[in-house]
N, C-alpha and C positions, 0 to 999 in steps of 0.2 A: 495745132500741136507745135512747139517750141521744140526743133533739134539743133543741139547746141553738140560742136566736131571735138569728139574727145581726142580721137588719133587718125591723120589721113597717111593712105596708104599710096595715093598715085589719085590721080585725079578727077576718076570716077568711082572710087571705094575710102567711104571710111565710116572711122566708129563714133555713134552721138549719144550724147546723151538724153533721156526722155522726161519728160514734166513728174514724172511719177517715180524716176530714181533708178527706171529700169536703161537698159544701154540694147543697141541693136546695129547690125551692120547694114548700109546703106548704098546703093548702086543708083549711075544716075552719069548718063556724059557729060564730063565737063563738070561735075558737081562739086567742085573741091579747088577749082579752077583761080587762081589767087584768094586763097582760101589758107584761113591757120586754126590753130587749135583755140578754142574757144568761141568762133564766130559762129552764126545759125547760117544753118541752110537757106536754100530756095527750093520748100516744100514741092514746085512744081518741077522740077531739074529728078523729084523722084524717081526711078524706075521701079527697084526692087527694095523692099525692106525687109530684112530678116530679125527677129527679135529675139533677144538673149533673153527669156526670161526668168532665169534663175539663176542662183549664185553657182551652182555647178557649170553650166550651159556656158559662162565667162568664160569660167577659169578651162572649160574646155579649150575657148579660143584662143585665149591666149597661150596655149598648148602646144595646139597647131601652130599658129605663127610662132611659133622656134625654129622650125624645120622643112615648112611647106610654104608655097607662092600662093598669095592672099585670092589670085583669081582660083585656084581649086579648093580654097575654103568657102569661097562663095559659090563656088557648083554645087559641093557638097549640099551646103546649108537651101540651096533651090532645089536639089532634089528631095530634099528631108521633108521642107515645106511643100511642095507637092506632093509627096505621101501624105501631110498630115491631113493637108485642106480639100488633097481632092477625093482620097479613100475614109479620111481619119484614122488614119493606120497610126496604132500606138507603136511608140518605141523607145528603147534604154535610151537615155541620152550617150552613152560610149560611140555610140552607130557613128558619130561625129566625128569621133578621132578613126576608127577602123576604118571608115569608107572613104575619109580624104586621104590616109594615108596609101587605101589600095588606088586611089582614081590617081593621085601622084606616081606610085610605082606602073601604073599603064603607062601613065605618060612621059614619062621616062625614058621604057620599055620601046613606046612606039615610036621617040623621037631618033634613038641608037639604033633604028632597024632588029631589034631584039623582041618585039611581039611574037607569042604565042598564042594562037585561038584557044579558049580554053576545053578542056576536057573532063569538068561537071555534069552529069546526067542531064538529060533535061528533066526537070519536075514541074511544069506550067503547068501541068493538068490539075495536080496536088495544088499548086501556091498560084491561084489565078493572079490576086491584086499586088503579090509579090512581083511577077513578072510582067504586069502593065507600069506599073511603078519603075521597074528598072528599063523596061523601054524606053519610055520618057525621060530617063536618067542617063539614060545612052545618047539620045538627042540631044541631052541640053548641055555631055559632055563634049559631042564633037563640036558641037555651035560654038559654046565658050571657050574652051582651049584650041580650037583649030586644027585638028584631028578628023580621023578618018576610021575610028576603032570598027567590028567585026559586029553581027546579030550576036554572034557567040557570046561576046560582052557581055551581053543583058544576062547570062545564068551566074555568071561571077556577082553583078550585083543586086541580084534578087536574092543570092546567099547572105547578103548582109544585112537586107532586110528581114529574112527569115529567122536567121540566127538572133536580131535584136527586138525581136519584135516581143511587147510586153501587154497582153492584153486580160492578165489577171486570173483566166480561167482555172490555173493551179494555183495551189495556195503550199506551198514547202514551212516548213521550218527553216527560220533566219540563219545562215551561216555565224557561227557567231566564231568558230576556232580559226585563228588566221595561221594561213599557209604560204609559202611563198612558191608558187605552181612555178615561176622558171627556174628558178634550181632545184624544186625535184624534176619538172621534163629534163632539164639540160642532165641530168642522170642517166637517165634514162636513153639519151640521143648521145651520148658518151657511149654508154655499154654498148650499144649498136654502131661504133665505130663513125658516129655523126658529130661533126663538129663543123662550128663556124668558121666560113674561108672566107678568100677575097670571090670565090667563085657565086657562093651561097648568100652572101650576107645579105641582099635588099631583102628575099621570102624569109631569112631565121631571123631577120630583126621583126618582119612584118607577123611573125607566129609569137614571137615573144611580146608585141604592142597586145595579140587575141587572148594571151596569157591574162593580163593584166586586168581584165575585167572579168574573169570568169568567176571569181565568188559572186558579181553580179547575175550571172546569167544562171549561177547555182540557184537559186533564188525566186527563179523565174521561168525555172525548166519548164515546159509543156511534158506530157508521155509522150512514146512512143507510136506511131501510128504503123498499120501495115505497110504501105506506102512508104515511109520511114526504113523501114528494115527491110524492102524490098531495097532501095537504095543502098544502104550499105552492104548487104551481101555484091551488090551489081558492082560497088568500089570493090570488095576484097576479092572480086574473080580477076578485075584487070590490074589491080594494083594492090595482091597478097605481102608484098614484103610491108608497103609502107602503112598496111594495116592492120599487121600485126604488131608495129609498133605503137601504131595508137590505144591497139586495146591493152597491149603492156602498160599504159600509161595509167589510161583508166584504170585497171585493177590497182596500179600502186595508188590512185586519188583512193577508190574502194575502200581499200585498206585503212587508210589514212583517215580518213572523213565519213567513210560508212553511207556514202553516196554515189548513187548510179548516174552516171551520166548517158542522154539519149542519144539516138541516134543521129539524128541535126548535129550535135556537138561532133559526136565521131566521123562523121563527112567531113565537118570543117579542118579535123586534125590531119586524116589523111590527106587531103589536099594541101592544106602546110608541109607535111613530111615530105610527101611525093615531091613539091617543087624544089624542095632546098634539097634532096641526093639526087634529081635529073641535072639541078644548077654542079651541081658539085661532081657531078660526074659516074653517078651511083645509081642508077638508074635500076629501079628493084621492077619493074614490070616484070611479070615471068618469072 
C-alpha cells in the first residue's frame, strides 16, 4: 500500500493519502522525519493507523484541529478504534468531536491543578462494554498525554460512549424540522439566571458543542430502561436545581418537536448544567 503525506503535523503524526482515495492519520517515531508533503512513507516506521473513511469522518478532523493538539485527536481516534475493533461497538461519528473535546478540557483541568473527580453515578453494571472501553481509554490517555487522571475518569468516558452509541435497535422517524437547540437552551439558561462567564465558559461551550448534534442523537434514541430512570431520579435527589432545569428544557423541545427525550440524554444535560453554576459559582445542590 502506497502512503503518500498529505499534511505533517510534527514528526511522528501525519495525514496520507491512500491508493483508493480514502486519507487516514498516521503514528509512527520519526516517521515524518525530513519528510514533506507529498513524499511516501516508510510503511515499516508504522505504528498506528487510523482511517478516515468517510467524507464526514474528514471533515470531522479537520474540525478538531482548529482548536485541539493533534496528539489528543490521536488518543481520541485510538480510543474509538479500540471500541470498534475490540467490542465492535457501533457509534455516531460526532463521538469524535465530544470526546476529544472533553479529553482536552481534562487535560487542561489536570495541567492548572483544577481537576475534579467526577461525580457520575456508577453504571458499569448497566453498560459492561461501555465501561471496559473507557478503562482502556483511560490508559491510553495517561500514556499518551503524560497524565495521571483518576479511576473516576472512566465513568466521564463511558458516558460518551453510551450517549453515541448507534446500534439500530430503535428505528424513529427522521428529524426532518430544523431547530436551532442553543438558542432555544440558551433561553432557557437566561430565565434561570445562567449565563456564560469567564468563570463557566470551558463546560457552557463544551454543552453547547453536545447541542450541536442532538438532532443526530434524536434519530437514534434508545427507550428508556429501569436502570435509566433509576439514575435520573438518583441525579435529581443530589442535584434538584440543575434538574429541574433540564426537564424545563425538554418539555420546551416537547413542545417544539413532539419528542421525548430519554433518560441517557437527561443525565447528560444535568451534568452540563450542574458543572457550569458550580464553575460559576451557583452551586444548586440542595
Amino acid at each position: 500500500m502506497q502512503l503518500t503525506i498529505k499534511q505533517i503535523f510534527n514528526n511522528n503524526t501525519v495525514i496520507v493519502n491512500l491508493n483508493d482515495d480514502q486519507q487516514a492519520i498516521v503514528k509512527g517515531k520519526g516517521i515524518a522525519f525530513n519528510k514533506s508533503k507529498g513524499n511516501f512513507l516508510d510503511s515499516q516506521k508504522i505504528e498506528k493507523i487510523f482511517y478516515l473513511d468517510t467524507v464526514d469522518s474528514q471533515k470531522n478532523l479537520y474540525f478538531l484541529l482548529k482548536d485541539i493538539p493533534i496528539d489528543v485527536v490521536t488518543t481520541t481516534y485510538e480510543i474509538v478504534d479500540y471500541a470498534k475493533k475490540k467490542f465492535n461497538y457501533p457509534v455516531m461519528d460526532y463521538v469524535y468531536i465530544t470526546l476529544s473535546d472533553h479529553i482536552y478540557g481534562v487535560y487542561q483541568r489536570y495541567q492548572s491543578n483544577q481537576y475534579q473527580a467526577s461525580q457520575i453515578p456508577d453504571m458499569s453494571d448497566a453498560y459492561i462494554d461501555e465501561y471496559l472501553i473507557a478503562s482502556k481509554g483511560l490508559n491510553i490517555i495517561n500514556h499518551n498525554l503524560n497524565i495521571d487522571l483518576p479511576d473516576s475518569e472512566i465513568k466521564n468516558l463511558a458516558l460518551h460512549f453510551i450517549n453515541a452509541k448507534n446500534d439500530g435497535t430503535v428505528q424513529r422517524s427522521k428529524v426532518k424540522r430544523t431547530v436551532d437547540f442553543n438558542k432555544l437552551i440558551q433561553t432557557v439558561l437566561v430565565r434561570n439566571n445562567i449565563f456564560r462567564s469567564r468563570g463557566n465558559s470551558n463546560y457552557y461551550d463544551r454543552f453547547m458543542i453536545h447541542l450541536q448534534y442532538l438532532t443526530e442523537r434524536l434519530n437514534n434514541m434508545s427507550d428508556d430502561t429501569s436502570f435509566d430512570r433509576k439514575i435520573e431520579l438518583e441525579m435529581e435527589q443530589n442535584y434538584p436545581g440543575s434538574t429541574d432545569i433540564a426537564r424545563q428544557i425538554f418539555r420546551e423541545i416537547k413542545q417544539l418537536m413532539g419528542i421525548e427525550l430519554n433518560s441517557q440524554e437527561m443525565l447528560y444535560f444535568i451534568i452540563h448544567i450542574q458543572r457550569i453554576t458550580q464553575e460559576d459559582g451557583l452551586n444548586q445542590k440542595g
